[in-house]
VOGU-3710 file (C-alpha; in Angstrom, 3 decimals, decimal comma):
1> xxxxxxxxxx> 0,000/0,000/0,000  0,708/3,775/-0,534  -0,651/5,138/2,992  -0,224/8,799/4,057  0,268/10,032/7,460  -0,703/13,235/8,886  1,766/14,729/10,500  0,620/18,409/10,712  1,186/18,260/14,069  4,944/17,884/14,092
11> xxxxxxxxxx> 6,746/20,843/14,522  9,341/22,404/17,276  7,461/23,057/19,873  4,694/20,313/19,269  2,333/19,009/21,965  1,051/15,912/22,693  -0,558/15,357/19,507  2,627/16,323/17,844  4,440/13,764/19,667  2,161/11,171/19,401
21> xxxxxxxxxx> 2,047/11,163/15,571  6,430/11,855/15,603  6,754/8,696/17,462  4,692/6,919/15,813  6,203/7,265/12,407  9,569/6,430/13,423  8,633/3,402/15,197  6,361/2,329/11,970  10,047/2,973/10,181  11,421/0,274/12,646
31> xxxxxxxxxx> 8,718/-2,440/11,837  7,586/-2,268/8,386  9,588/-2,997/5,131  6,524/-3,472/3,071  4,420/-0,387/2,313  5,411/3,266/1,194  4,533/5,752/3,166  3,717/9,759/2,850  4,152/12,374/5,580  2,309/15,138/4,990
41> xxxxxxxxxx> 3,535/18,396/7,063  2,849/22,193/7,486  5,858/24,641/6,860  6,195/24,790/10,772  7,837/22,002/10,596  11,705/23,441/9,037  14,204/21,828/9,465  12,914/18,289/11,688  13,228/15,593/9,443  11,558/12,404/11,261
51> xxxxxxxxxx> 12,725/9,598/8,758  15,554/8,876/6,662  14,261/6,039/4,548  13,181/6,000/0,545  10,307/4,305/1,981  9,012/7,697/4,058  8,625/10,480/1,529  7,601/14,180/3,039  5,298/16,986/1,484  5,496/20,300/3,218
61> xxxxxxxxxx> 1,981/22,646/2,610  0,984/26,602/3,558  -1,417/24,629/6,105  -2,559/24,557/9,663  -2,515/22,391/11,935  -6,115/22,428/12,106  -7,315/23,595/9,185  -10,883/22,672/7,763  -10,348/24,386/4,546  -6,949/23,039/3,375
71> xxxxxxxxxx> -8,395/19,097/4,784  -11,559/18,939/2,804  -10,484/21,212/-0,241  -7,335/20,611/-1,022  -5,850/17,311/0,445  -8,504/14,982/-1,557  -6,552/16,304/-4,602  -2,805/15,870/-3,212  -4,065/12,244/-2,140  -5,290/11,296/-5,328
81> xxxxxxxxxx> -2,104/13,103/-6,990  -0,411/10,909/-4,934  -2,281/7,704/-5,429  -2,382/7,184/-1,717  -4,310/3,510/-0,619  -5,005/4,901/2,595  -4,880/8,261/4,220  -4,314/8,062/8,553  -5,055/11,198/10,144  -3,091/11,200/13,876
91> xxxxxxxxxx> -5,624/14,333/14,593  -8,984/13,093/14,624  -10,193/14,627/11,287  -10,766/12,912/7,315  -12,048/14,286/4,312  -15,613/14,359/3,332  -14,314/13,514/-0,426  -13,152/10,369/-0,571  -10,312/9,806/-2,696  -8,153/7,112/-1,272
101> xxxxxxxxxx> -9,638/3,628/-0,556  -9,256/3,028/3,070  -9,333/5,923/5,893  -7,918/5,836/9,566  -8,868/8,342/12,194  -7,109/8,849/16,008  -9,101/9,886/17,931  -7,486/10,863/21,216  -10,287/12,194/23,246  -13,684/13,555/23,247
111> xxxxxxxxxx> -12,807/16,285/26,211  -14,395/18,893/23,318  -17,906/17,082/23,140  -18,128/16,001/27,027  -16,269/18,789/28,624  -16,555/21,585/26,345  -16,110/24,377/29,002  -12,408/23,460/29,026  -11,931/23,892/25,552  -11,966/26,989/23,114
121> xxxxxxxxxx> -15,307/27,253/21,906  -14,145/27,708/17,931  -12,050/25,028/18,396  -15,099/22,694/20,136  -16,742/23,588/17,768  -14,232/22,493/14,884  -13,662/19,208/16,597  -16,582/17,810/17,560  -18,343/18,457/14,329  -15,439/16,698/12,506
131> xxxxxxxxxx> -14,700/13,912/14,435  -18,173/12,715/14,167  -18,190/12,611/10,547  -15,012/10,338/11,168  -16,360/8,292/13,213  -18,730/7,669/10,556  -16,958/7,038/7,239  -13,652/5,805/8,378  -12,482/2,171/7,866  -11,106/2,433/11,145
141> xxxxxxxxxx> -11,093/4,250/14,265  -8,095/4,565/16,796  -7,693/5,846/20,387  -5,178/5,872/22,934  -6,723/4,198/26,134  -9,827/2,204/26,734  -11,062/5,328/28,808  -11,136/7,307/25,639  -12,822/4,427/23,604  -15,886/4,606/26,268
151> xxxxxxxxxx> -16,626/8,359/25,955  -16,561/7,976/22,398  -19,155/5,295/22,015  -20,864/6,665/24,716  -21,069/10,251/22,793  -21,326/9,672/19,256  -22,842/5,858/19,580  -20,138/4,799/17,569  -20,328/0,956/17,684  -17,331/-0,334/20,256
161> xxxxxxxxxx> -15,875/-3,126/17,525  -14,827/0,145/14,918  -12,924/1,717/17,877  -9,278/0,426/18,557  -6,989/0,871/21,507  -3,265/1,706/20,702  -1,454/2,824/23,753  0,661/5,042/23,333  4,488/4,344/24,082  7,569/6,035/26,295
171> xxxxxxxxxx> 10,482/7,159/24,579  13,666/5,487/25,368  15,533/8,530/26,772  12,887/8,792/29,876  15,217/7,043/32,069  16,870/7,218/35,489  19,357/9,305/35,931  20,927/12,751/34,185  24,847/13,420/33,681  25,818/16,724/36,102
181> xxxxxxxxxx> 26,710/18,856/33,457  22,703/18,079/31,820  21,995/18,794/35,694  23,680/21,644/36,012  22,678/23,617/32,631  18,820/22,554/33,376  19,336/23,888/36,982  21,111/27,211/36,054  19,087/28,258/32,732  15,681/27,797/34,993
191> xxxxxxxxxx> 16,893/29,023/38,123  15,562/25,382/39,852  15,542/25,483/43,576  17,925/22,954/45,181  14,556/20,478/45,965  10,843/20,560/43,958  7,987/19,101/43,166  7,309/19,087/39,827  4,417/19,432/37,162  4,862/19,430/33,334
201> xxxxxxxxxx> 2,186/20,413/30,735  0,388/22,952/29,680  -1,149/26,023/31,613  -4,851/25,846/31,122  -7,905/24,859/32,838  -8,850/21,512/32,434  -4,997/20,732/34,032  -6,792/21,600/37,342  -3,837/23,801/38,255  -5,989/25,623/40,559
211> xxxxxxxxxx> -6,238/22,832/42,871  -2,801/22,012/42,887  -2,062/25,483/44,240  -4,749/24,864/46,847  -2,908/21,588/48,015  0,569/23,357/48,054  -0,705/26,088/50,236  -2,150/23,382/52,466  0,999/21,529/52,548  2,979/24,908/53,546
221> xxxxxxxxxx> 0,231/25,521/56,484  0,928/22,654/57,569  4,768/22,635/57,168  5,017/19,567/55,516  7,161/20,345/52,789  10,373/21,746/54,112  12,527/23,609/51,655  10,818/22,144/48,304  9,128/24,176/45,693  6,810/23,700/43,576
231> xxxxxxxxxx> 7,833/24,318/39,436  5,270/24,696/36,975  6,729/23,965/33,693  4,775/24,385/30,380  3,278/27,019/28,220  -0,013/28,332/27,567  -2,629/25,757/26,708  -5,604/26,087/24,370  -7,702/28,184/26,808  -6,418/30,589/28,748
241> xxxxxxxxxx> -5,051/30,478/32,155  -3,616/33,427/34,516  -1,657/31,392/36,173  0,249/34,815/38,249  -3,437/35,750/39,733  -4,166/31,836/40,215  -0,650/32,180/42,762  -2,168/35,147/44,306  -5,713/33,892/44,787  -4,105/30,502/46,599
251> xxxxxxxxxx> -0,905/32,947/48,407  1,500/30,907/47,364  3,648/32,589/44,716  6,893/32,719/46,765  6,574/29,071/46,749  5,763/28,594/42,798  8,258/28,923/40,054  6,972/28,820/36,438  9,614/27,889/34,031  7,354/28,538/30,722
261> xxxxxxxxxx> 7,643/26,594/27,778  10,768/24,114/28,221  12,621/22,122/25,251  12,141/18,271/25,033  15,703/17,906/25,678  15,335/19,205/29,085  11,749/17,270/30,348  13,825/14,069/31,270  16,352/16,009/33,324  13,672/17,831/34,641
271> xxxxxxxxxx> 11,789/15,103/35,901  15,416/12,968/36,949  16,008/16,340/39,161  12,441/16,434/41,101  11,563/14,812/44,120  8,191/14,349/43,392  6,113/14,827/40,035  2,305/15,350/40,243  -0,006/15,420/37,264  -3,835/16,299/39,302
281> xxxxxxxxxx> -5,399/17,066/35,466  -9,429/16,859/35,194  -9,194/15,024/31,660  -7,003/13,038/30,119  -7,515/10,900/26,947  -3,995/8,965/27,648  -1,703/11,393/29,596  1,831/10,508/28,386  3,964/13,089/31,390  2,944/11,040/34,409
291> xxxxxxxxxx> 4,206/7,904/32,649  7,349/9,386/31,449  8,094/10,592/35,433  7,419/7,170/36,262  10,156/5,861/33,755  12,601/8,219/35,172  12,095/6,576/38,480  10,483/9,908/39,725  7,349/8,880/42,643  4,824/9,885/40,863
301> xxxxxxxxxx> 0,924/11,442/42,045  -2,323/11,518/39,445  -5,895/12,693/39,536  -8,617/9,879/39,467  -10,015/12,048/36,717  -10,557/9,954/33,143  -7,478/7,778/31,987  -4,812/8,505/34,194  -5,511/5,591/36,939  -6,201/3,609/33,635
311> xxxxxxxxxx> -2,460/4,412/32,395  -0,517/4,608/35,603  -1,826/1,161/37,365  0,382/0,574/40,462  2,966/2,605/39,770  1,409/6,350/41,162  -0,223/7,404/44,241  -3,919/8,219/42,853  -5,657/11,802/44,549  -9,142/12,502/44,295
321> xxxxxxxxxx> -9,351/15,111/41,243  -11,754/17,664/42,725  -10,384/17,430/46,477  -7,300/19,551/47,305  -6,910/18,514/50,590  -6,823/14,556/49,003  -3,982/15,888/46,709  -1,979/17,547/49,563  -1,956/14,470/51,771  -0,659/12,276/48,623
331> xxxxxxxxxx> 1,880/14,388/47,963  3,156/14,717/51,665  2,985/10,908/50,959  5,079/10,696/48,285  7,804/13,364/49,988  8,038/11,931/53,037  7,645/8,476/53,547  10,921/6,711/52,298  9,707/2,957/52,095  6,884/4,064/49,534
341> xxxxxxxxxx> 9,087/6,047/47,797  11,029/3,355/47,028  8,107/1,167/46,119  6,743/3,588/43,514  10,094/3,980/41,311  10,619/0,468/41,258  6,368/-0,020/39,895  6,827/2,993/38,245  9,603/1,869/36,273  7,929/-1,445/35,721
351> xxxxxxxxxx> 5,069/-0,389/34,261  6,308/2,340/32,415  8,235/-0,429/30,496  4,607/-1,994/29,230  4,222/1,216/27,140  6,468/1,039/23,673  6,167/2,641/20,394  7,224/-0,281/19,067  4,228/-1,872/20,125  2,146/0,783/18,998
361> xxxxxxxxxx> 3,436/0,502/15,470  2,831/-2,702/15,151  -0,677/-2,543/16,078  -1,597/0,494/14,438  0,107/-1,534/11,277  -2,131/-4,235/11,670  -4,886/-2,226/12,026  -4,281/-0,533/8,499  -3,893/-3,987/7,171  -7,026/-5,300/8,362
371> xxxxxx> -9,320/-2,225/7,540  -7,486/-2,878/3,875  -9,562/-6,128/4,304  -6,496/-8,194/3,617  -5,684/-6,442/0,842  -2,288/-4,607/1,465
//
């Protein structure tokens, strides 16, 4: 087969999305020497070249990322031009015009259609109204945790048998450990206090920052973190977020540092260098940081909220989402007792090894096979 990927959301400085579909294709480089493949980009992308392999071609387009005009009046033509087999999109949308035989869609969540007051309303509005036309006409339909494949069939009624479960998979340099000069240049360039606790992701509301503040103010009442801080490191997220007033509302901002956006070279380091990592979000369709902590050997604390106890098993301390005080005492947990400290990088490492892009390759290759009907 001829089978185009999506990758308009790969470019420096690319969330989870981004990652996801980055990952992805170089693992599917690892495991298949049988079909050609086409990665279809925006001009954000300069430079980053994912693949070098004749098999992986690259077209660059004056596109968004999302971009309902370009997908439904324009890429019909460059897949036909093409002669594409089968067109994946990695961000939930397909063209109404079908030019290629076979269509995939991820689907990573449905926070849009369940939760929309965390979202941007244009961008609700974008999303839910496309990713219900492909749940309808696509051959296929993948998400990223059985959480995710629930609130889909529960809000579109799409039957459970078209929707797939790929996990998705660590990347091998979320390890223990972090040479001192790494340690040192992370430390200096983002002015880290000498202990921390430590978030990573973006700055918006459905990350349930608010609460987090409320539990660190707690735990300084109570004086049960002693010298730690807590950093907040991530940009802006698709809604906004004052994240200075949100310190001032819970009076904590002597004990917050926010780092802003920080490279992917530095998250590992980052998370190597905290004591404890905590991750209290309200909705999650897979939630790839808390994992990635856990590989690093980092004790790790969640929200109960949507896929994260799903993802994390044994290997975090699980808080009640919408109770700050709950969040505090796990997190004095996870500071202060040594024995369970020790218990949750050891499971943490253990079952952040279940989670491989390697695996995910594979199955998402199968699954194009088998919605080719045997075909490819």
């Amino acid at each position: 087969m001829r089978i185009a990927i999506d990758c308009r959301s790969v470019f420096p400085g690319r969330g989870g999305i981004g990652r996801h579909a980055e990952n992805l294709v170089r693992a599917l480089a690892g495991v298949d020497g049988h079909h050609q493949y086409l990665l279809l980009f925006t001009r954000r992308k300069g430079d980053l070249r994912l693949i070098g392999s004749d098999a992986f071609a690259e077209l660059v387009f004056e596109a968004g990322m999302i971009d309902e005009r370009w997908e439904q009046l324009q890429l019909p033509t460059v897949l036909a031009d093409n002669g594409i087999d089968l067109y994946h999109n990695t961000c939930f949308s397909v063209p109404v015009v079908q030019t290629t035989q076979w269509r995939v869609a991820t689907v990573h969540d449905v926070v849009f259609r369940v939760h929309p007051e965390l979202v941007d309303p244009k961008l609700c509005d974008y999303l839910d109204r496309w990713t219900e036309h492909a749940l309808d006409v696509a051959d296929a339909v993948i998400t990223v945790s059985e959480f995710s494949k629930g609130q889909i069939s529960d809000a579109y009624g799409t039957a459970s048998e078209k929707v797939h479960v790929v996990y998705n998979g660590v990347e091998e340099h979320f390890r223990p450990g972090v040479s001192k000069r790494m340690a040192r240049e992370v430390r200096e360039k983002h002015k880290l206090p000498e202990r921390f606790v430590l978030y990573i992701g973006s700055l918006e509301p459905k990350k349930n920052i608010d609460r987090l503040l409320e539990a660190l103010r707690s735990l300084v009442e109570a004086r049960a973190v002693k010298g730690h801080k807590l950093v907040l490191a991530g940009g802006a997220g698709g809604k906004g977020y004052d994240v200075a007033q949100a310190m001032d509302l819970a009076g904590v901002r002597e004990h917050v540092l926010v780092t802003g956006y920080v490279d992917d070279s530095e998250v590992a380091p980052l998370m190597n260098l905290a004591d404890l990592f905590v991750y209290p979000s309200l909705y999650e369709g897979f939630g790839l940081p808390p994992l990635e902590a856990m590989a690093c050997g980092t004790p790790t604390v969640v929200s109960d909220a949507s896929s994260l106890p799903e993802v994390v098993g044994d290997g975090a301390l699980v808080a009640p989402a919408t109770d700050a005080a709950g969040l505090a005492e796990q997190m004095a947990r996870g500071l202060r007792d040594a024995k369970l400290r020790r218990r949750l990088k050891a499971r943490g490492r253990k079952r952040a090894r279940e989670f491989t892009w390697a695996r995910a390759a594979r199955e998402t290759l199968a699954l194009y096979e088998t919605a080719a009907g045997g075909r490819a």
